[in-house]
N, C-alpha and C positions, 0 to 999 in steps of 0.2 A: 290134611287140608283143613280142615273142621279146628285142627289146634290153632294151625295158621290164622283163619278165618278170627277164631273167637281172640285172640291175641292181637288183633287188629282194632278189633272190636272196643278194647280196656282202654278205660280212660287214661293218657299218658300223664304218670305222677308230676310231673313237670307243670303240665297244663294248667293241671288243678290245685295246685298250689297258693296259698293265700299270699300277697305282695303284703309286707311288714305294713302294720297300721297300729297309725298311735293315736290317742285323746288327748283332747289337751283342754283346759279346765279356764274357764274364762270368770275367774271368781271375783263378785262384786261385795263393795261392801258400803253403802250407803253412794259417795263420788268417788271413791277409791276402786283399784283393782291390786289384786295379787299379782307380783313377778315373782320369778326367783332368776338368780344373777346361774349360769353354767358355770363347771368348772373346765379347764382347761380351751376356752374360746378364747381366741387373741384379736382384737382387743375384748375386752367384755362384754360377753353376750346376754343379756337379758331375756326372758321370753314366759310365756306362761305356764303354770305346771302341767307338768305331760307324762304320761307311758305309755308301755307296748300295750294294743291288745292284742293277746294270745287269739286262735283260730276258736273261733265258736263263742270270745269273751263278747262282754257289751261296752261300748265306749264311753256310755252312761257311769255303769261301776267302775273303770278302769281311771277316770277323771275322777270321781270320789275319793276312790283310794288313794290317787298319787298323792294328791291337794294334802291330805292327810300326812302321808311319808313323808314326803319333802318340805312339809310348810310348817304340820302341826295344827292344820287348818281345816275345822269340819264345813261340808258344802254339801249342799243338793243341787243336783240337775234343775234346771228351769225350764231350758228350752234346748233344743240341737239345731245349731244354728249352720249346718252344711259341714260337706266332708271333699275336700279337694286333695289333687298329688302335691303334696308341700313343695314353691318353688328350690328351696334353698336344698332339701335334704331327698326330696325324691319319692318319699314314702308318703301314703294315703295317711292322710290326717282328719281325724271326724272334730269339730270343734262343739265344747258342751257350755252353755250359760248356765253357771253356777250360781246362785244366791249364799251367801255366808251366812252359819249358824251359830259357831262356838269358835274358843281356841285365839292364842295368842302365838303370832306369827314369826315363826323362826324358823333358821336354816337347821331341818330337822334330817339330812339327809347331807354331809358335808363332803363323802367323798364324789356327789355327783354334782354339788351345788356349792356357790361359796359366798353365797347371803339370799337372803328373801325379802322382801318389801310391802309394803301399799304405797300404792301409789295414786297420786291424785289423778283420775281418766284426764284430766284437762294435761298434764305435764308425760302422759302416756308415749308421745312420740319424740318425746326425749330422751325415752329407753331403748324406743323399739321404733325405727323410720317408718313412718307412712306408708309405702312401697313394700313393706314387710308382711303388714299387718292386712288379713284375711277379710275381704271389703263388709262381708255380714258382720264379723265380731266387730269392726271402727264403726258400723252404721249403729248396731246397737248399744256400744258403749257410749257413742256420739248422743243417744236418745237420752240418755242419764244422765249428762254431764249438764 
């Protein structure tokens, strides 16, 4: 009984499980912001750099480092500007305002991406529809432009 009991008791691994969560890096650079273009989205998908964070990562580091991977582009955190379940893809997304530091921008990552950009914040939803875009990152990018 006491096995039964305590085996009742354990947290079921399922439960406690982390739901996939990614950062994604909201990098400015004076009125410009960083995209990079996806690979295999049809038609083409544009969006801001991102990766996984691992269970126990920080979403802080984990947008650092992508921006870096995929872009070639060094960034610091500013701000964290909220974390919602991404409409489109389902997973917990933390979203980070980056400031640009160094680094000349390119598709530094080609089997996940197949270009990178700046882009003017004002020509922003011409990448990325309105309806897309996470209302804190438009509000604060809207602040700069």
């Amino acid at each position: 009984e006491r096995h039964r009991f305590a085996a009742i008791l354990q947290p079921d691994a399922a439960a406690s499980a982390q739901a996939l969560r990614v950062a994604i890096a909201i990098v400015v650079r004076a009125n410009e912001v960083l995209l990079v273009c996806r690979r295999g989205d049809e038609p083409l998908s544009w969006g801001f750099p991102a990766g996984v964070v691992k269970p126990g990562g920080s979403p802080s580091a984990v947008a650092v480092q992508e921006t870096l991977a995929e872009t070639a582009v060094h960034c610091t955190v500013r701000q964290h500007l909220g974390t919602r379940v991404h409409p489109t893809t389902g997973v917990l997304a933390s979203y980070e305002f980056c400031e640009y530091l160094a680094g000349e921008a390119r598709n530094a990552d080609p089997l996940e991406n197949l270009d990178t950009s700046w882009v003017p914040i004002s020509s922003l939803t011409k990448f990325i529809p309105t309806e897309q875009i996470y209302p804190p990152v438009l509000a604060a990018l809207e602040a700069l432009a």
